[in-house]
N, C-alpha and C positions, 0 to 999 in steps of 0.2 A: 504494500500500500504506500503509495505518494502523498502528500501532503503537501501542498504550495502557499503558503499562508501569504498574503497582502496586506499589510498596515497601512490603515486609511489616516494619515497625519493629518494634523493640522492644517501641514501647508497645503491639503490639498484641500483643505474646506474651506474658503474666504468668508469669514466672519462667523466662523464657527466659537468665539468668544461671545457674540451679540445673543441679542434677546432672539432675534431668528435662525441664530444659528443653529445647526442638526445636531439633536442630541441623542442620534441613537446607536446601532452598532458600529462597533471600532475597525472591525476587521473580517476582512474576505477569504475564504479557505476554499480550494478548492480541492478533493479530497479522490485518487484515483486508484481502482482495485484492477488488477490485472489479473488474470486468472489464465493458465498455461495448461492445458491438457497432456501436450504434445508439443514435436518441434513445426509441427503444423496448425493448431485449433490454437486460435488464444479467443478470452471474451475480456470487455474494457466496461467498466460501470463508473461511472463518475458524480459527482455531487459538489452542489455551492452553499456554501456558508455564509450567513451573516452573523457572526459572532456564532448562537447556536441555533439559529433558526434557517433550516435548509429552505431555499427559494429555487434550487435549479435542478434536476437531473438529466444523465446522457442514457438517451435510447441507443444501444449499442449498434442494435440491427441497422438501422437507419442512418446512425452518427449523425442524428442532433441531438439539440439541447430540449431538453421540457421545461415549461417553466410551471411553475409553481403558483406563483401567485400572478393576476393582472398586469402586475405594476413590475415583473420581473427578468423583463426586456427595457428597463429604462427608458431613454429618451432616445436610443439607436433606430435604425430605418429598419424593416424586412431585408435590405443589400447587406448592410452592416454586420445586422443580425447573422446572415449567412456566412460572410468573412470569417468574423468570430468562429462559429461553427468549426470552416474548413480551416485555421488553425490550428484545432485541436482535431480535427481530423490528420492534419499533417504530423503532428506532432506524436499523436496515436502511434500510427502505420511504422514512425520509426522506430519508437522506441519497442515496438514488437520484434520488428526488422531483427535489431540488435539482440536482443534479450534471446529470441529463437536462435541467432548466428551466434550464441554462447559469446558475445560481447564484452570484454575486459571490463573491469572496474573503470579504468580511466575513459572507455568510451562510452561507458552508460553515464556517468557524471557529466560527461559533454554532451548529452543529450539532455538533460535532465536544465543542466545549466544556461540552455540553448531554448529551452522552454520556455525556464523564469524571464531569460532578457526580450521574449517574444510577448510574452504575456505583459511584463512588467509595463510594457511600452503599451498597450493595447488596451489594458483592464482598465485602469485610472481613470479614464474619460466615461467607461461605459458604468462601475461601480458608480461615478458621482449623480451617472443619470439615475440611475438605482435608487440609490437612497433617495432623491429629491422627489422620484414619482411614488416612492413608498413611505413616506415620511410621514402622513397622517396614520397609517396603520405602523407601524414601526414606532409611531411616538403618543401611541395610546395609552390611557391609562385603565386596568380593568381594578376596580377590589375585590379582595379575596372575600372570600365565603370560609366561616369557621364552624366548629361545630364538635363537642365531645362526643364519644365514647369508651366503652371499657371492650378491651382486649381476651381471650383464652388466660385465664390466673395462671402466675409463674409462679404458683407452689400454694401450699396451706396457707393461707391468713394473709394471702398478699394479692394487691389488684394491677393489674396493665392500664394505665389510663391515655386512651391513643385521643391526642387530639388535630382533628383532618382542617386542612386548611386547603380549597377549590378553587380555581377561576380566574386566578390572578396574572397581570403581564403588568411589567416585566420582569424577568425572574426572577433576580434578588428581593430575596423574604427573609425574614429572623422569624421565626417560631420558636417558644420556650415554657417551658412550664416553669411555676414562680411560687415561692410563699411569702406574700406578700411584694416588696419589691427584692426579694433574693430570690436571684437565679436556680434553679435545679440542676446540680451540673453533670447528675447521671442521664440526664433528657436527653432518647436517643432521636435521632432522625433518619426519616429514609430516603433516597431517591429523588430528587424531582422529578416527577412525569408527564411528558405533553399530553394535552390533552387536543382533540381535534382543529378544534378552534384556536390554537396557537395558545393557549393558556395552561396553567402550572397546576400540578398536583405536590401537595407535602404532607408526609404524616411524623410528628414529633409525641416517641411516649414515653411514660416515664413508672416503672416499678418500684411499686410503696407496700407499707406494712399497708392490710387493712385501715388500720386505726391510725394510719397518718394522712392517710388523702385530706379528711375537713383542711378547708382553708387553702387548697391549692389553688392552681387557676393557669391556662393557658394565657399567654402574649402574645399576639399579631404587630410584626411592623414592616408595614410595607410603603412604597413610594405615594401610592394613588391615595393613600390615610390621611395625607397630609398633617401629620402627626397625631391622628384622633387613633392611636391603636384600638385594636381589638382586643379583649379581655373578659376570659370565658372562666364562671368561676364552678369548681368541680363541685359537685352535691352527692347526696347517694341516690340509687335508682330509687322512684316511688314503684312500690308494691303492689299489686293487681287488689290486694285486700283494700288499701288506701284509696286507692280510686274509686274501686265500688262504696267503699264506705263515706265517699265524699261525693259521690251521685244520690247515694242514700237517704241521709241525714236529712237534706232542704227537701227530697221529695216527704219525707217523712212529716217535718216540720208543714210543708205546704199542706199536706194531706189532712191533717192538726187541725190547722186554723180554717179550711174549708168545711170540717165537720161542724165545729163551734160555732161559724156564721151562719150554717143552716138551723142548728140547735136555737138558737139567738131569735131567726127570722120564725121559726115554726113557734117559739113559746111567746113571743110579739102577737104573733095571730091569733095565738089561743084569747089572749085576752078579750074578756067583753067589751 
């Protein structure tokens, strides 16, 4: 696997300091798996990065580009677009070439090298249309969605308290479990996971005695909060008895005072 990463500087963003400047991904990867059967069959898959939001893939069959989102042809023409393309189509073909003609060290690097100052020259102009025609979605803000629950018990007398946090762009999140304002510092975390819609999944939990949960509480802080975190505080589950008995009571009480007003109204009548 190759790996060609492009650093979107500064210099290349003019007022990328100002209130309009783009404030969203840093960097462009292009990411490429070669797969060798034989000294005859190869297959080529490729992929574009924007930091970690893929926008491109290469149909190998075909050799083009897919694109991903709308906006993931930038501001380049259909000519352009094909240029590009047959680039990496050139560039393909050789480095097959090579790789199958059992290719030295020193001449696969020159090909490799011969990529970067091809691309190098190439990418700059079409990444800046990229981000400019991507820049409302790319500089969205979504908030997360939070939400307790309790986990499989890791043992006698103790509880898993998983708290899910949904929905969120862009990626960086702090999730933590707290008592009071001190952090829990066994709070584990899992994975972040796309979710279809370009949005974040996290689950942070945290293994207590039974009888230490009172008083915990999960923390949310994310960009889009504008510092209103989130702050979930742990309870114990209510019990199927509590609920019915709290359905119960006020029908019981209503049922009460329904009998007594009829009582009420019937010995009213009786009167002469």
């Amino acid at each position: 696997m190759l790996l060609l990463p492009f650093q979107l500087l500064a210099v290349l963003l003019p007022g990328a300091d100002g209130e309009d400047g783009f404030q969203g991904p840093t960097s462009f990867h292009v990411i490429q798996i070669s797969s060798f059967a034989n000294s005859t069959w190869a297959q080529n898959q490729g992929s574009g990065w924007l930091d970690d939001l893929q926008i491109h893939g290469w149909d190998s069959d075909s050799g083009t580009a897919i694109f991903l989102k709308p906006w993931s042809k930038g501001k380049l023409s259909d000519e352009e677009v094909a240029e590009l393309e047959e680039l990496f189509r050139v560039y393909l073909f050789g480095f097959i070439q090579e790789i199958q003609a059992r290719a030295s060290k020193f001449q696969l690097e020159c090909i490799i090298d011969t990529a970067r100052k091809l691309l190098y020259e190439t990418c700059p102009r079409y990444l800046l249309g990229v981000l400019d025609a991507g820049k409302a979605e790319l500089q969205r803000q979504e908030k997360p969605k939070a939400w307790l629950s309790s986990g499989p018990s890791p043992g006698p007398g103790r509880l898993l308290l998983v708290c899910h946090v949904a929905g969120f762009y862009p990626k960086p999140v702090w999730v933590m479990w707290m008592r009071g304002e001190q952090e829990q510092p066994d709070t584990q975390h899992s994975d972040l996971l796309p979710n279809a819609d370009w949005t974040w999944y996290l689950q942070a939990t945290l293994d207590v005695a039974a009888g230490e949960a009172a008083g915990l509480s999960c923390r949310v802080k994310h960009s889009s909060l504008e510092g209103r975190d989130i702050i979930l505080q742990w309870g114990p589950p209510i019990s199927v008895a509590l609920i019915c008995l709290a359905i119960l009571v006020p029908s019981i009480i209503f049922l009460l005072c329904l009998a007594l007003w009829h009582m009420r109204r019937r010995s009213y009548q009786d009167i002469p």
